[in-house]
C-alpha positions in Angstrom: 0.0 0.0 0.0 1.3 3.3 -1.0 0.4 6.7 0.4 1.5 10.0 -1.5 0.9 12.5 1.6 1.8 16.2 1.1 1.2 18.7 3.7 1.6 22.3 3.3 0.1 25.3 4.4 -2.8 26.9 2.4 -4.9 29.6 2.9 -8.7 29.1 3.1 -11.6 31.4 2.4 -15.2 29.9 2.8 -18.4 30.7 4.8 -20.5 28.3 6.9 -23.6 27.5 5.2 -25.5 25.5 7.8 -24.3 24.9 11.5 -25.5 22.8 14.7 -24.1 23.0 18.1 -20.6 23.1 17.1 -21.0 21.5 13.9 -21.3 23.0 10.8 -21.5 22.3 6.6 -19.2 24.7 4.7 -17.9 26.1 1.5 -15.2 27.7 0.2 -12.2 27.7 -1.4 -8.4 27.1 -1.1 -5.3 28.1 -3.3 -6.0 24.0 -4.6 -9.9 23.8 -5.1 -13.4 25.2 -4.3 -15.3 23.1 -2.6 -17.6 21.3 0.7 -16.9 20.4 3.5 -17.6 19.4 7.2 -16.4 21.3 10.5 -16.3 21.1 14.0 -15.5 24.1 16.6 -12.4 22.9 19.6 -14.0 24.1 22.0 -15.5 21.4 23.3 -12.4 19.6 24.2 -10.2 22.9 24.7 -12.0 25.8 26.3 -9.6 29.0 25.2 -10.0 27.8 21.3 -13.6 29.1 21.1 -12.6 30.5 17.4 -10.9 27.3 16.0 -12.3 24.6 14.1 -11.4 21.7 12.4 -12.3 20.7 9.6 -12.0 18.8 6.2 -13.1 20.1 2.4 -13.6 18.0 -0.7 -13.8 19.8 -3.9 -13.2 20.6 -7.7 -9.6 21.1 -8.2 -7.8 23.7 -10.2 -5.1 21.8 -11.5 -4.4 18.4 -12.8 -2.3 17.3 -10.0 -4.4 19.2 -6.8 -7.6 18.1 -5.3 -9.3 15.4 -3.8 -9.6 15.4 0.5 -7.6 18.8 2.5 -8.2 18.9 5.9 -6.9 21.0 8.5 -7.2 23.9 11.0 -10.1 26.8 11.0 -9.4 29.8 12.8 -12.5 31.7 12.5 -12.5 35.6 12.5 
């Protein structure tokens, strides 16, 4: 079994479309893709992160070689 895995930093831009409790549906976009995803706020687990979510997005890349599943950290302004 063979895993390509490459982690870098990207910024995000999206807007949360529907939310529950601390879990919400959102879309947006990253330097990769546009697309939806799933998030869920820290706070839960870690009090003093009240404005940090994780979260994962799968979307329409805009290359040939970027796309498919990003997940990673929200910090929500």
């Amino acid at each position: 079994m063979y895993c390509h895995c490459n982690y870098q930093l990207a910024p995000y831009l999206g807007a949360k479309i529907f939310f529950w409790n601390r879990a919400g549906i959102v879309i947006g976009t990253t330097s990769h893709q546009a697309g939806i995803g799933l998030s869920y706020r820290l706070d839960r687990w870690i009090k003093p992160l009240r404005n940090t979510e994780i979260m994962g997005l799968y979307g329409i890349p805009f290359g040939k070689d970027s796309g498919g599943l990003y997940a990673g950290l929200a910090v929500n302004l």
